[in-house]
N, CA, C and O atoms as a Tripos MOL2 file, in Angstrom:
@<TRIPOS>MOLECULE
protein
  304   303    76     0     0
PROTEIN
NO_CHARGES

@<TRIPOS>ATOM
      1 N          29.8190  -53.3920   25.0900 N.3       1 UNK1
      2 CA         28.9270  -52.2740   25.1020 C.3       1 UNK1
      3 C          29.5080  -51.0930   25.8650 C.2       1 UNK1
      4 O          28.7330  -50.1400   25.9460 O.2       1 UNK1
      5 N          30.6200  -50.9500   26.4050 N.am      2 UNK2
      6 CA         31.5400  -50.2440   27.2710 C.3       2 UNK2
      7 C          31.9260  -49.3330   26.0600 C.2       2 UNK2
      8 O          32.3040  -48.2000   26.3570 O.2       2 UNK2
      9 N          31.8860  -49.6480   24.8200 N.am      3 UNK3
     10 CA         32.4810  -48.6950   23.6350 C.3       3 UNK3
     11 C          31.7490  -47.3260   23.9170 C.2       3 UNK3
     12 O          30.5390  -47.1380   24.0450 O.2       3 UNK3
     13 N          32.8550  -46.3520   23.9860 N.am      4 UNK4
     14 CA         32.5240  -44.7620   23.5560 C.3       4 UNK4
     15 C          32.0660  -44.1510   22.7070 C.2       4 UNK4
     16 O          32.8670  -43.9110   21.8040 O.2       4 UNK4
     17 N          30.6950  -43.6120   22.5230 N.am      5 UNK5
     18 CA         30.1660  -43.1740   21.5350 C.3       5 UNK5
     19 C          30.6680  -42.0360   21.0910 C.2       5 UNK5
     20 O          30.6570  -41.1430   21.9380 O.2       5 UNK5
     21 N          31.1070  -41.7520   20.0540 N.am      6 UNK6
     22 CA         31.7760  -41.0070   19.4610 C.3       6 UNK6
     23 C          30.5030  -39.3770   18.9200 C.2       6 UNK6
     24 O          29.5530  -39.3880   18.1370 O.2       6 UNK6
     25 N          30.9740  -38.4270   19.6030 N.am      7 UNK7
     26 CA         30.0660  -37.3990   19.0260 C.3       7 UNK7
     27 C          29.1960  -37.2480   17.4640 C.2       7 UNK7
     28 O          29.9430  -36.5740   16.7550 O.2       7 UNK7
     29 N          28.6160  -37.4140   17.1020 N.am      8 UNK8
     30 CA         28.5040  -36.9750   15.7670 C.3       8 UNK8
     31 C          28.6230  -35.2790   15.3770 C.2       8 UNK8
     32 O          28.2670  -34.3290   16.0740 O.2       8 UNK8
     33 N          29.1500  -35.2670   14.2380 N.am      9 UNK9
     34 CA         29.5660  -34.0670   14.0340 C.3       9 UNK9
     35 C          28.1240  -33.6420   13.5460 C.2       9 UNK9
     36 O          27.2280  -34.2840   13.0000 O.2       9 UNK9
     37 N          28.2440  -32.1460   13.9970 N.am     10 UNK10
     38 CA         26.7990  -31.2730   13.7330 C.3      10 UNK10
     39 C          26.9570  -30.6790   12.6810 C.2      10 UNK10
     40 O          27.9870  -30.0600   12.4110 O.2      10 UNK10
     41 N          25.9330  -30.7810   11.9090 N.am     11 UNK11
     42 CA         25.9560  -30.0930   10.4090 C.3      11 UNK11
     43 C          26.3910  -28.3910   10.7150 C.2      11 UNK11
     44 O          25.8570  -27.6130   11.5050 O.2      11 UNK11
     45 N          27.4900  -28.1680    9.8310 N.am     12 UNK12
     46 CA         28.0590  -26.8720    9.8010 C.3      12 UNK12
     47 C          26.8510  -25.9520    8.6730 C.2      12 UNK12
     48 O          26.4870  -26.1980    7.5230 O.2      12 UNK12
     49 N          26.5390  -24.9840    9.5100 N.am     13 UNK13
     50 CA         25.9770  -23.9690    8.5850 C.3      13 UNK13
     51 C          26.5370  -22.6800    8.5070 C.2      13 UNK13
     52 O          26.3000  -21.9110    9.4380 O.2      13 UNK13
     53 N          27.2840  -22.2760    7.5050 N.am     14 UNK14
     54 CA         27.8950  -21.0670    7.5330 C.3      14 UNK14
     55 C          27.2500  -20.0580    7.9910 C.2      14 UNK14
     56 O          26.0450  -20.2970    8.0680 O.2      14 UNK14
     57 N          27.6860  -18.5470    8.4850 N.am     15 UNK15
     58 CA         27.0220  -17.5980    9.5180 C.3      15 UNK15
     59 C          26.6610  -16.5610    8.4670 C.2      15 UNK15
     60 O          26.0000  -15.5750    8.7920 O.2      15 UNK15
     61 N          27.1320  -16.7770    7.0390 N.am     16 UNK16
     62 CA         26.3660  -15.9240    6.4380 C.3      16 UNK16
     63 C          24.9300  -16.1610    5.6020 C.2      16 UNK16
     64 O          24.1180  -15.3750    5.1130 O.2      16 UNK16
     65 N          25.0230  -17.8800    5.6890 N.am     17 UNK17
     66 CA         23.4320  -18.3870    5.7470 C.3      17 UNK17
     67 C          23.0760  -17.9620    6.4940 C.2      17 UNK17
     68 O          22.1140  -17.2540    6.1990 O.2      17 UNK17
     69 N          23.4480  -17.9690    8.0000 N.am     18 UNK18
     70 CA         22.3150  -18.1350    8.9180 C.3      18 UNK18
     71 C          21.7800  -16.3050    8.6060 C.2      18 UNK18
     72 O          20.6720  -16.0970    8.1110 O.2      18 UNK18
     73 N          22.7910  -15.0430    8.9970 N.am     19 UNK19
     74 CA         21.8010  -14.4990    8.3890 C.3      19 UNK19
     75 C          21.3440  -13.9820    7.2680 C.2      19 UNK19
     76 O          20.6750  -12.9500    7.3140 O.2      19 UNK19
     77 N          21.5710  -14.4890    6.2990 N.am     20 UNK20
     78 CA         20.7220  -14.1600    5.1190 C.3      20 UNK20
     79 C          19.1900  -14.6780    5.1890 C.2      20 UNK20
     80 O          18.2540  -13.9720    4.8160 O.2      20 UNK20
     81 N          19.0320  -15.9850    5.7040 N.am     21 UNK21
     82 CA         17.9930  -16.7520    6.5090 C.3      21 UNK21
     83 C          17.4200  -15.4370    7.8440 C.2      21 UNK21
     84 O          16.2230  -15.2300    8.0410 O.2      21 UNK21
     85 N          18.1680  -14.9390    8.3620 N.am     22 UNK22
     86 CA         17.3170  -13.9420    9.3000 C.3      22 UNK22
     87 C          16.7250  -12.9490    8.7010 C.2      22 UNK22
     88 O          15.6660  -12.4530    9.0860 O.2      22 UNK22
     89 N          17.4870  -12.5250    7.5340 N.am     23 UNK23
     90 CA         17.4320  -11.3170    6.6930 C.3      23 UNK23
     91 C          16.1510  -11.5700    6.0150 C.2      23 UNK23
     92 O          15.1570  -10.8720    6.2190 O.2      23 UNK23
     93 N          16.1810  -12.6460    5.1470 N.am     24 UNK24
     94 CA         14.5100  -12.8360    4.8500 C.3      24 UNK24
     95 C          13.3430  -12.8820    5.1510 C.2      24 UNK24
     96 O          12.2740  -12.5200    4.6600 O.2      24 UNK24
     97 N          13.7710  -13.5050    6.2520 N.am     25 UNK25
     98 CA         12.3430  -13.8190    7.4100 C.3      25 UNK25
     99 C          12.0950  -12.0820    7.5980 C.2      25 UNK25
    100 O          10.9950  -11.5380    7.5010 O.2      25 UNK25
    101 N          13.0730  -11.5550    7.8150 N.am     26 UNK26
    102 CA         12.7210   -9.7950    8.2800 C.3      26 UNK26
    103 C          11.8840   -9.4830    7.0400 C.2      26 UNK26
    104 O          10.6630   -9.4150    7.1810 O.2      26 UNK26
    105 N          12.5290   -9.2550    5.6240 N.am     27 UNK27
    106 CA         11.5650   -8.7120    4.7480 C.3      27 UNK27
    107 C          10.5840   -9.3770    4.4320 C.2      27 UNK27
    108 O           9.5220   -8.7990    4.2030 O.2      27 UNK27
    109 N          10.6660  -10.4500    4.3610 N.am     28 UNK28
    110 CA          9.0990  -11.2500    3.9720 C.3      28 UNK28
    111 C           8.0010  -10.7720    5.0940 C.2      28 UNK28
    112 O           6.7830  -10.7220    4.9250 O.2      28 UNK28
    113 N           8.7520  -10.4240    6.3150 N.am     29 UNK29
    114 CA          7.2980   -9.6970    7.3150 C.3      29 UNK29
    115 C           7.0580   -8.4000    6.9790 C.2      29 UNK29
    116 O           5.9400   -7.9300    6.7630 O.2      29 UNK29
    117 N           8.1360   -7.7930    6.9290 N.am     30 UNK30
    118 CA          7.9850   -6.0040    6.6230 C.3      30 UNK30
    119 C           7.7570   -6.4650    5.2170 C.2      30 UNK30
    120 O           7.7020   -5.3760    4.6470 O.2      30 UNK30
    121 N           7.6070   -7.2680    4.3910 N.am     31 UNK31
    122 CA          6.4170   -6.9760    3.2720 C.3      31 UNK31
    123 C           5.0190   -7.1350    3.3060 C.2      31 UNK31
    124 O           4.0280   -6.6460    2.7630 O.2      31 UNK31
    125 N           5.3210   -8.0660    4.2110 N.am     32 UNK32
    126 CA          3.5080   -8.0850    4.2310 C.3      32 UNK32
    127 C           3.2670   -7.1960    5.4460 C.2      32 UNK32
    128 O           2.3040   -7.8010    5.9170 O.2      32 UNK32
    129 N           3.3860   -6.6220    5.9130 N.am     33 UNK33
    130 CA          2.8990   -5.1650    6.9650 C.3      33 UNK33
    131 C           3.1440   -4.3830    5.8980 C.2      33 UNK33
    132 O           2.1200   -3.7000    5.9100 O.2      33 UNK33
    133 N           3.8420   -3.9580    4.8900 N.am     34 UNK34
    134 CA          4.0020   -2.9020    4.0930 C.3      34 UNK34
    135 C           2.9100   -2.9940    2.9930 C.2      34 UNK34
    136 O           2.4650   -2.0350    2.3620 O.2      34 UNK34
    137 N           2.5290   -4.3580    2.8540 N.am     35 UNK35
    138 CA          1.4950   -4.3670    1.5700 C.3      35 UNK35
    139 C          -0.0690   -4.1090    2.2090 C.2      35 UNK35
    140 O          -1.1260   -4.0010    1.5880 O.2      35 UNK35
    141 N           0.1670   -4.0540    3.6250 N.am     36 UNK36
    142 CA         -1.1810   -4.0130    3.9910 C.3      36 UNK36
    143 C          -1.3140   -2.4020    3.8540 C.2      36 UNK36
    144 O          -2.0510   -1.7200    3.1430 O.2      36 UNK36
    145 N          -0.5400   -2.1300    4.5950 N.am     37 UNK37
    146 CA         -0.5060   -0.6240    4.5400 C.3      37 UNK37
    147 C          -0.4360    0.1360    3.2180 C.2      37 UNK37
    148 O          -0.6100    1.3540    3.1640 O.2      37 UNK37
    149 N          -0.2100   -0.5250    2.2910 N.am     38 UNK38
    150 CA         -0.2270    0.0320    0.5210 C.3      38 UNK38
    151 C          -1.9140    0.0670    0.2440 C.2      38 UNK38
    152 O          -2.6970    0.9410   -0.1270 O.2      38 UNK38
    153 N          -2.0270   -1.2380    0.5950 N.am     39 UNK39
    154 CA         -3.9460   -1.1000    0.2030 C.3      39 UNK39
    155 C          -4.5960    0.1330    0.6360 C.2      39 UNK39
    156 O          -5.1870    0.8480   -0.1730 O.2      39 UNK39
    157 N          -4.4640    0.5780    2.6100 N.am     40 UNK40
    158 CA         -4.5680    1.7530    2.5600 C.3      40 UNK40
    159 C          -4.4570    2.7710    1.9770 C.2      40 UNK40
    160 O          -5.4190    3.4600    1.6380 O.2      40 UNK40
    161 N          -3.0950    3.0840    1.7270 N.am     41 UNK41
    162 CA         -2.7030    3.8740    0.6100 C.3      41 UNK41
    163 C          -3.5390    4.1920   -0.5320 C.2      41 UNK41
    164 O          -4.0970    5.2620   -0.7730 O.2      41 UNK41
    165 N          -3.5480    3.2290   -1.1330 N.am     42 UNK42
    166 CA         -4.3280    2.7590   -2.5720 C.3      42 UNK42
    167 C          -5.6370    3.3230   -2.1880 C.2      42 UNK42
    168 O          -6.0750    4.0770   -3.0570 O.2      42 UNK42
    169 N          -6.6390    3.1480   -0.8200 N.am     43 UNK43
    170 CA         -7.5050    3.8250   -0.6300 C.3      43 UNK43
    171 C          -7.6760    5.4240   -0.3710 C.2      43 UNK43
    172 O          -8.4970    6.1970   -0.8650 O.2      43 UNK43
    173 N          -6.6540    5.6610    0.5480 N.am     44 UNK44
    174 CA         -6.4830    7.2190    0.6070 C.3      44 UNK44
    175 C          -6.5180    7.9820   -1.0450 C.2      44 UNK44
    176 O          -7.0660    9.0690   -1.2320 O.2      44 UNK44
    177 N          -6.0290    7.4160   -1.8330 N.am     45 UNK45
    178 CA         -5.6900    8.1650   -2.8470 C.3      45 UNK45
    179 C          -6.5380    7.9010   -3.9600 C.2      45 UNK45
    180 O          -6.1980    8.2070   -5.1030 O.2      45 UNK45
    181 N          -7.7100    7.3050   -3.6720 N.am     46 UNK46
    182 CA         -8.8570    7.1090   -3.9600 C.3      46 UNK46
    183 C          -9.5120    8.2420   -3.8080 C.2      46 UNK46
    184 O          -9.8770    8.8610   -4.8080 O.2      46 UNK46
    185 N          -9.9370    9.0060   -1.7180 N.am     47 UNK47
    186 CA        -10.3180    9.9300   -1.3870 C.3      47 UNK47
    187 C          -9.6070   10.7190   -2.5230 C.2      47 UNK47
    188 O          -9.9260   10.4730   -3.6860 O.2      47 UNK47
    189 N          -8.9090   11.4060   -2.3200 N.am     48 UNK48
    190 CA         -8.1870   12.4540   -2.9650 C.3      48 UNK48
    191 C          -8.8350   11.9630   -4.0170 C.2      48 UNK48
    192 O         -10.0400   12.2120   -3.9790 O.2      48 UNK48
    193 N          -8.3640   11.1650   -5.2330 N.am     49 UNK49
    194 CA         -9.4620   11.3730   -6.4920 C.3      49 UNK49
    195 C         -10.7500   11.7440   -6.2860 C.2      49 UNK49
    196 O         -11.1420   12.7610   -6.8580 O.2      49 UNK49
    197 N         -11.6910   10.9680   -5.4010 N.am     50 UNK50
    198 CA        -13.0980   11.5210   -5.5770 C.3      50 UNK50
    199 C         -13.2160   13.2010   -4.9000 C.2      50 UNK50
    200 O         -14.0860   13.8830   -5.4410 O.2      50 UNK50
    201 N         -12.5710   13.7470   -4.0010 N.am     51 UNK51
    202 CA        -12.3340   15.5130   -3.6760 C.3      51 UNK51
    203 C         -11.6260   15.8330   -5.3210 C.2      51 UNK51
    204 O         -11.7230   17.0440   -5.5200 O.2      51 UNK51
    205 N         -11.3250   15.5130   -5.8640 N.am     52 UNK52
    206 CA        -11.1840   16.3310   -7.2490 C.3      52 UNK52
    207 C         -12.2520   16.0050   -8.1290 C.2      52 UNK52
    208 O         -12.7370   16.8570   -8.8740 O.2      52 UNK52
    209 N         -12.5560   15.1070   -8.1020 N.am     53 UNK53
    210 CA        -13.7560   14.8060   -8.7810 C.3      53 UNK53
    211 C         -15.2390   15.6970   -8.2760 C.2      53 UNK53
    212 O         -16.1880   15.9760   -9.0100 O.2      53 UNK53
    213 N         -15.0980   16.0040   -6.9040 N.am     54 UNK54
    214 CA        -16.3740   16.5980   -6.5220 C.3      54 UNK54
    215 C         -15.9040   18.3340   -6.8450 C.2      54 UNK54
    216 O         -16.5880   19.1820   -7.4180 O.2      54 UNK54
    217 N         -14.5560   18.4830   -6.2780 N.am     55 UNK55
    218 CA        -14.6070   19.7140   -7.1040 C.3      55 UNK55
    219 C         -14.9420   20.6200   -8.4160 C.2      55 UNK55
    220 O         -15.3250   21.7720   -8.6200 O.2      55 UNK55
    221 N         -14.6020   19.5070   -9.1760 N.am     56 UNK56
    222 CA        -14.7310   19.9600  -10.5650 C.3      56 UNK56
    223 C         -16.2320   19.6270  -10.7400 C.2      56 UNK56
    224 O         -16.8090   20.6090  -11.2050 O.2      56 UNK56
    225 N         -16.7740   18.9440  -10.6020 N.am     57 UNK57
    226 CA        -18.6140   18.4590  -10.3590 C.3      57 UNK57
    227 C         -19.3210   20.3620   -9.6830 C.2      57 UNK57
    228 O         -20.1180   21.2230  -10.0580 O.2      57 UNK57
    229 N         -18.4820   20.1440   -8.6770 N.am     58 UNK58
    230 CA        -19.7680   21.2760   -8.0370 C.3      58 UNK58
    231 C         -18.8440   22.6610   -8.9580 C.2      58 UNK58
    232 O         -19.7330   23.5120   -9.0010 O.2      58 UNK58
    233 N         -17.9540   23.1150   -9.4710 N.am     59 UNK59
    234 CA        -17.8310   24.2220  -10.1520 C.3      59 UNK59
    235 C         -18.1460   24.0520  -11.8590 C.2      59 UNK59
    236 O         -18.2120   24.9360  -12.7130 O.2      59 UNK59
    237 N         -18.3030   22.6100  -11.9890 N.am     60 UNK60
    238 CA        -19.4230   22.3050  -13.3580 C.3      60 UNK60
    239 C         -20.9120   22.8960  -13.1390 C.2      60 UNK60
    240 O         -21.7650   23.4160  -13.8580 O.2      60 UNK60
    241 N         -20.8400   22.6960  -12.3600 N.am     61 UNK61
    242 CA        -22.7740   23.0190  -11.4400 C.3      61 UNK61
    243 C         -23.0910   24.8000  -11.3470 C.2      61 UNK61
    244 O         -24.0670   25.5280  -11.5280 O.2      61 UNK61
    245 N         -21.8300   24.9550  -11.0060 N.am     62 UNK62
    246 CA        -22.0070   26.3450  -10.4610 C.3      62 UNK62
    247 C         -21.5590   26.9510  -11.9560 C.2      62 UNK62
    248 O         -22.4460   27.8030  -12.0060 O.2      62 UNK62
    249 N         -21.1770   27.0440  -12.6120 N.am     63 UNK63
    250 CA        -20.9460   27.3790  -14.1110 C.3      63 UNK63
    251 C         -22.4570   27.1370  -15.0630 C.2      63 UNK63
    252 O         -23.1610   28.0830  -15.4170 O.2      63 UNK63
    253 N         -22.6260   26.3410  -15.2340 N.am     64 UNK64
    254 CA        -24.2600   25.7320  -15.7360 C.3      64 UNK64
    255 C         -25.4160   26.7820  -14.8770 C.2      64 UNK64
    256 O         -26.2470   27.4410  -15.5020 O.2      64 UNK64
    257 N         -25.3160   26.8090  -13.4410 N.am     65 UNK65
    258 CA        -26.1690   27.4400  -12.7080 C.3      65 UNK65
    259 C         -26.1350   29.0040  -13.5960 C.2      65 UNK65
    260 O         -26.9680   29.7300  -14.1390 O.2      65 UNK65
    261 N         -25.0060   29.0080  -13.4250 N.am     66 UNK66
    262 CA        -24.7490   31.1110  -13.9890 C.3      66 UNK66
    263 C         -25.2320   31.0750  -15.7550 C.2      66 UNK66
    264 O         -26.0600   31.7900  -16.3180 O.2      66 UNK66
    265 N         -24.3850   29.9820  -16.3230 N.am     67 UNK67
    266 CA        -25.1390   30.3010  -17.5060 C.3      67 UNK67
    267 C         -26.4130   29.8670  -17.4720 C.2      67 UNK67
    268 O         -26.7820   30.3030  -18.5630 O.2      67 UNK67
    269 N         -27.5000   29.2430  -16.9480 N.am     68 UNK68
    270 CA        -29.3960   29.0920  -17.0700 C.3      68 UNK68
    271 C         -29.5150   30.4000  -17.1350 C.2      68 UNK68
    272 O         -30.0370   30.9990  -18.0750 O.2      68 UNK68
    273 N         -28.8880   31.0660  -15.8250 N.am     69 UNK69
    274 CA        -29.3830   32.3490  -14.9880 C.3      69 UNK69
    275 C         -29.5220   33.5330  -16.3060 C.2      69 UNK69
    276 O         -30.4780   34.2480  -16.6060 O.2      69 UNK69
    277 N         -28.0180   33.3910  -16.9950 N.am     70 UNK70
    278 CA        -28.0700   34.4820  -18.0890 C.3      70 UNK70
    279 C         -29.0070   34.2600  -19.5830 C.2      70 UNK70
    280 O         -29.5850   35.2120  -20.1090 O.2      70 UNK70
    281 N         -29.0420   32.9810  -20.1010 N.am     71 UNK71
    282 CA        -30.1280   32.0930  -20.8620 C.3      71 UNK71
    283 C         -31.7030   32.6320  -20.1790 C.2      71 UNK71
    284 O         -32.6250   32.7800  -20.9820 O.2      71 UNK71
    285 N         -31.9090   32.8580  -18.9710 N.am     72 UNK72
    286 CA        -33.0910   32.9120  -18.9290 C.3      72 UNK72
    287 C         -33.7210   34.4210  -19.0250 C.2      72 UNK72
    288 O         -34.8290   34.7520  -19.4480 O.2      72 UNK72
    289 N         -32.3330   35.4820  -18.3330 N.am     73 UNK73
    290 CA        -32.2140   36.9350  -18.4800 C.3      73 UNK73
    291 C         -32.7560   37.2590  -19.6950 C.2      73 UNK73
    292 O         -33.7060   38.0370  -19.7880 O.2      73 UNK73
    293 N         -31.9320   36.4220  -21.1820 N.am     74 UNK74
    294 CA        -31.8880   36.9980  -22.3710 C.3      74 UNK74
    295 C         -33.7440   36.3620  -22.7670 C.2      74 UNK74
    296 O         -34.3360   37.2360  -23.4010 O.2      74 UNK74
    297 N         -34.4020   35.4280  -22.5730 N.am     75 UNK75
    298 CA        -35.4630   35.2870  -22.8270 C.3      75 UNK75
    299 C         -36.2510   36.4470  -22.3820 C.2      75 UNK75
    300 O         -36.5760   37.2110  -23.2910 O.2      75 UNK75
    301 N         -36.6080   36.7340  -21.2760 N.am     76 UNK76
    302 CA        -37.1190   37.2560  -20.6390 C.3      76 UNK76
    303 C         -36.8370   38.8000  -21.3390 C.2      76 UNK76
    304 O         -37.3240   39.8080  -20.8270 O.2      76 UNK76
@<TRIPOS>BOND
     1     1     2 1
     2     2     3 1
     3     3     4 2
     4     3     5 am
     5     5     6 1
     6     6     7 1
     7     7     8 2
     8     7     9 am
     9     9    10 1
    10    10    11 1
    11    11    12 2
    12    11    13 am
    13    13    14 1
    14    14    15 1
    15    15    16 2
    16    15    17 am
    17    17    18 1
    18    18    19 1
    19    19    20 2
    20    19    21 am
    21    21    22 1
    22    22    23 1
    23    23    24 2
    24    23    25 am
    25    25    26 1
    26    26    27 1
    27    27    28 2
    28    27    29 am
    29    29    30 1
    30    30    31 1
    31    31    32 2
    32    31    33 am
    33    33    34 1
    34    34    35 1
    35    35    36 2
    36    35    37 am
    37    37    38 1
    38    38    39 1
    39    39    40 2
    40    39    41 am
    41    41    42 1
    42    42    43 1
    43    43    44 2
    44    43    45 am
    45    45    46 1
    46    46    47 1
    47    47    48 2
    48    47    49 am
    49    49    50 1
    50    50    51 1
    51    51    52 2
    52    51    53 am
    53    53    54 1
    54    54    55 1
    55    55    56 2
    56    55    57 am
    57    57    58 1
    58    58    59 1
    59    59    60 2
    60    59    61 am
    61    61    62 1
    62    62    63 1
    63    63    64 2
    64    63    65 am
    65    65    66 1
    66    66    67 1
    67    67    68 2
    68    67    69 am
    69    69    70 1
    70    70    71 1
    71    71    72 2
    72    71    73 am
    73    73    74 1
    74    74    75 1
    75    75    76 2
    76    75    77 am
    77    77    78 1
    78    78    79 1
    79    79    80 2
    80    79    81 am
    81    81    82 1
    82    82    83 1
    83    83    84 2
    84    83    85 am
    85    85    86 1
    86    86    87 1
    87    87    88 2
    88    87    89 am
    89    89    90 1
    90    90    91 1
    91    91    92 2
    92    91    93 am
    93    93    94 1
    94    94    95 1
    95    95    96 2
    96    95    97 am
    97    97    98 1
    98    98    99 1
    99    99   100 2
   100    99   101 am
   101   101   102 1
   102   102   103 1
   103   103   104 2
   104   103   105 am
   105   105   106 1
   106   106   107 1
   107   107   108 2
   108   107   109 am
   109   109   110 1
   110   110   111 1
   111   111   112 2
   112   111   113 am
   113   113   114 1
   114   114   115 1
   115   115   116 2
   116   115   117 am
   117   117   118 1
   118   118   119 1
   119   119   120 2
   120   119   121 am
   121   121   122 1
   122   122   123 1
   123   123   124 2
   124   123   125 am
   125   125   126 1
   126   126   127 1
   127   127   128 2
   128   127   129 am
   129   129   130 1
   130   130   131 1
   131   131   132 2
   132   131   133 am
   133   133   134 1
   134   134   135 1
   135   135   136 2
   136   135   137 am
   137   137   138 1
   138   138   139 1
   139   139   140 2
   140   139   141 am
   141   141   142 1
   142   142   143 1
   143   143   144 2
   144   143   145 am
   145   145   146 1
   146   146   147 1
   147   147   148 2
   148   147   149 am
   149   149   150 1
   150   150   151 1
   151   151   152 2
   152   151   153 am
   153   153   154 1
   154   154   155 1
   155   155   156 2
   156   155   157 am
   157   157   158 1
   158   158   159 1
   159   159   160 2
   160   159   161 am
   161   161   162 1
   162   162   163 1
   163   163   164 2
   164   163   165 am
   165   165   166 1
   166   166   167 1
   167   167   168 2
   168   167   169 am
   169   169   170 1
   170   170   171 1
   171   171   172 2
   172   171   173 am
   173   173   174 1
   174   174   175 1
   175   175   176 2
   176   175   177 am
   177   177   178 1
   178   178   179 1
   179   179   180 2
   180   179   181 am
   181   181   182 1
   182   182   183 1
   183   183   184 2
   184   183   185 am
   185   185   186 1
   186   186   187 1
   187   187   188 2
   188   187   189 am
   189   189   190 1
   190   190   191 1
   191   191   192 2
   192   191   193 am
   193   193   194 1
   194   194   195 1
   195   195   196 2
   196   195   197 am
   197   197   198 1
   198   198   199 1
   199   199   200 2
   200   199   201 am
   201   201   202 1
   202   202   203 1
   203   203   204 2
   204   203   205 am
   205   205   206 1
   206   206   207 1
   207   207   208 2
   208   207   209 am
   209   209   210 1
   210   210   211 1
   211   211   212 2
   212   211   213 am
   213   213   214 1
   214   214   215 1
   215   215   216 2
   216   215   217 am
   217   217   218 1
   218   218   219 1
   219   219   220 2
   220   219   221 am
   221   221   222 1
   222   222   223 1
   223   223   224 2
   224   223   225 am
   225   225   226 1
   226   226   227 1
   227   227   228 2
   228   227   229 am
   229   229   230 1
   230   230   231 1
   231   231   232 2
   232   231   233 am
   233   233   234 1
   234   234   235 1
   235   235   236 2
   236   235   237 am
   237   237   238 1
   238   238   239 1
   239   239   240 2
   240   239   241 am
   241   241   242 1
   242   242   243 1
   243   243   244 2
   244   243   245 am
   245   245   246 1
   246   246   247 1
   247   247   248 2
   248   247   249 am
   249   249   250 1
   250   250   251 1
   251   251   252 2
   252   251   253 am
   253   253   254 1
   254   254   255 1
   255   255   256 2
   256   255   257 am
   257   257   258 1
   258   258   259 1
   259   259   260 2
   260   259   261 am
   261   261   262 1
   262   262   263 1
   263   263   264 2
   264   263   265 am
   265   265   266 1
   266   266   267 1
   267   267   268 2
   268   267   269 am
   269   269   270 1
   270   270   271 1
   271   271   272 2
   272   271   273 am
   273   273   274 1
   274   274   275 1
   275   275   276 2
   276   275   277 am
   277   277   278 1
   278   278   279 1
   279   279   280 2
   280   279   281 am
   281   281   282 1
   282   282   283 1
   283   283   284 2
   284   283   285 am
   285   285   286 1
   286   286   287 1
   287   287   288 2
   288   287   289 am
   289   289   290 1
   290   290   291 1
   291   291   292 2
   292   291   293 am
   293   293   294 1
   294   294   295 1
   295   295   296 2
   296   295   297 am
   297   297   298 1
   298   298   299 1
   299   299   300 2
   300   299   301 am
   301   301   302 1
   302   302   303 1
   303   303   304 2
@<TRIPOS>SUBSTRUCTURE
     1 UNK1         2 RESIDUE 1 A UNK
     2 UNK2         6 RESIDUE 1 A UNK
     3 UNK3        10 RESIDUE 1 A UNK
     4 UNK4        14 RESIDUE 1 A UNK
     5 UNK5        18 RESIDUE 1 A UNK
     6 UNK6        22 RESIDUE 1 A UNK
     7 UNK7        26 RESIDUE 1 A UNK
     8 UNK8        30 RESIDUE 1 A UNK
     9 UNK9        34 RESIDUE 1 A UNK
    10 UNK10       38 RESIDUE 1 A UNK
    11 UNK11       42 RESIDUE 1 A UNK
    12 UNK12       46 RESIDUE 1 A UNK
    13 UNK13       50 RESIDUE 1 A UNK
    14 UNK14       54 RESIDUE 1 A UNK
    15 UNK15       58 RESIDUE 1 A UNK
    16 UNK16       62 RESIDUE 1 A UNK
    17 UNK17       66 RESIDUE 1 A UNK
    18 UNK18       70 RESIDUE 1 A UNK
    19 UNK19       74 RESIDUE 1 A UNK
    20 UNK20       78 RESIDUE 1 A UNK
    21 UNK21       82 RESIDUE 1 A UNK
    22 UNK22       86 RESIDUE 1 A UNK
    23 UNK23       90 RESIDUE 1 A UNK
    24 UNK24       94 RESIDUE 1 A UNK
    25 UNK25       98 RESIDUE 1 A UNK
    26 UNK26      102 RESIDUE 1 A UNK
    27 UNK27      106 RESIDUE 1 A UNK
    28 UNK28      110 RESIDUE 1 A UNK
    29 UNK29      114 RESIDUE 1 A UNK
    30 UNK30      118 RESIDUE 1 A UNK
    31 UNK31      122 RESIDUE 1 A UNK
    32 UNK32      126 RESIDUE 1 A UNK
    33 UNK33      130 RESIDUE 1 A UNK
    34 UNK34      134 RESIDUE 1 A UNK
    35 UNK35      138 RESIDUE 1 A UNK
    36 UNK36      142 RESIDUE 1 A UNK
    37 UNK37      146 RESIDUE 1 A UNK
    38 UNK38      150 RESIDUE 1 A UNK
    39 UNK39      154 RESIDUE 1 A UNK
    40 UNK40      158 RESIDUE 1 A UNK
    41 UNK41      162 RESIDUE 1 A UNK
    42 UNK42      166 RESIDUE 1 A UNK
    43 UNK43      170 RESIDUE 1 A UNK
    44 UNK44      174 RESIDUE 1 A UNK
    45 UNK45      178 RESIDUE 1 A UNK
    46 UNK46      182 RESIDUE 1 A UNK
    47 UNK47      186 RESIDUE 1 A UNK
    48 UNK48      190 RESIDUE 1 A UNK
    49 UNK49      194 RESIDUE 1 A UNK
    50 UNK50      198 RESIDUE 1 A UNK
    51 UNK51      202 RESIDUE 1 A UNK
    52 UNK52      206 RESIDUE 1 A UNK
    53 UNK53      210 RESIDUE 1 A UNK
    54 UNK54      214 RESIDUE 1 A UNK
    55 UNK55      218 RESIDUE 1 A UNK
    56 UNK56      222 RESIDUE 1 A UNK
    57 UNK57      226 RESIDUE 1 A UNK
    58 UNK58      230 RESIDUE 1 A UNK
    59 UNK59      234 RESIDUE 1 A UNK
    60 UNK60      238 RESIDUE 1 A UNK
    61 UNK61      242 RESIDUE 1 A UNK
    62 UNK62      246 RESIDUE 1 A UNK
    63 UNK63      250 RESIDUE 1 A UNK
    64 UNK64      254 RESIDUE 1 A UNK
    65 UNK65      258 RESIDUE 1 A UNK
    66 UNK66      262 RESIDUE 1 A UNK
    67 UNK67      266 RESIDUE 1 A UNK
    68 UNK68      270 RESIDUE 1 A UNK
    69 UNK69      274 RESIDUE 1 A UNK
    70 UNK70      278 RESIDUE 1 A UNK
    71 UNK71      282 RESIDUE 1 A UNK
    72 UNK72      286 RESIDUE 1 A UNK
    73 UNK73      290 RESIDUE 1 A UNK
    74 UNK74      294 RESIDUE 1 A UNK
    75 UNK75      298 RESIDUE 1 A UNK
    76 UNK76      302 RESIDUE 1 A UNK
């Protein structure tokens, strides 16, 4: 039992695994922080649609308003 245990050799992992393995782990996080922040996005630009949408609404309104006004001139 005096026998020398002989090291076992440690699995070699080449260094351009290891970081391509770091490299992923990086984008797989900065994707999901980036996709959260897209939903935002996706909402902001929502706002902006409905401000064009209300624009064109209230100068629909205000157009309709002027023509009653002249429709009711010519009755009258």
């Amino acid at each position: 039992m005096d026998e020398e245990e002989q090291p076992k050799d440690l699995n070699f992992i080449p260094e351009v695994i290891l970081k391509k393995r770091k490299h992923s782990e990086a984008w797989a996080l900065s994707k999901k922080v980036n996709s959260k922040k897209g939903f935002h996005l996706k909402k902001s630009k929502d706002f902006i649609k409905k401000a064009e949408d209300f624009i064109f609404e209230y100068r629909s309104r205000e157009i309709d308003l002027i023509r009653m006004k002249r429709w009711v001139k010519r009755i009258l």
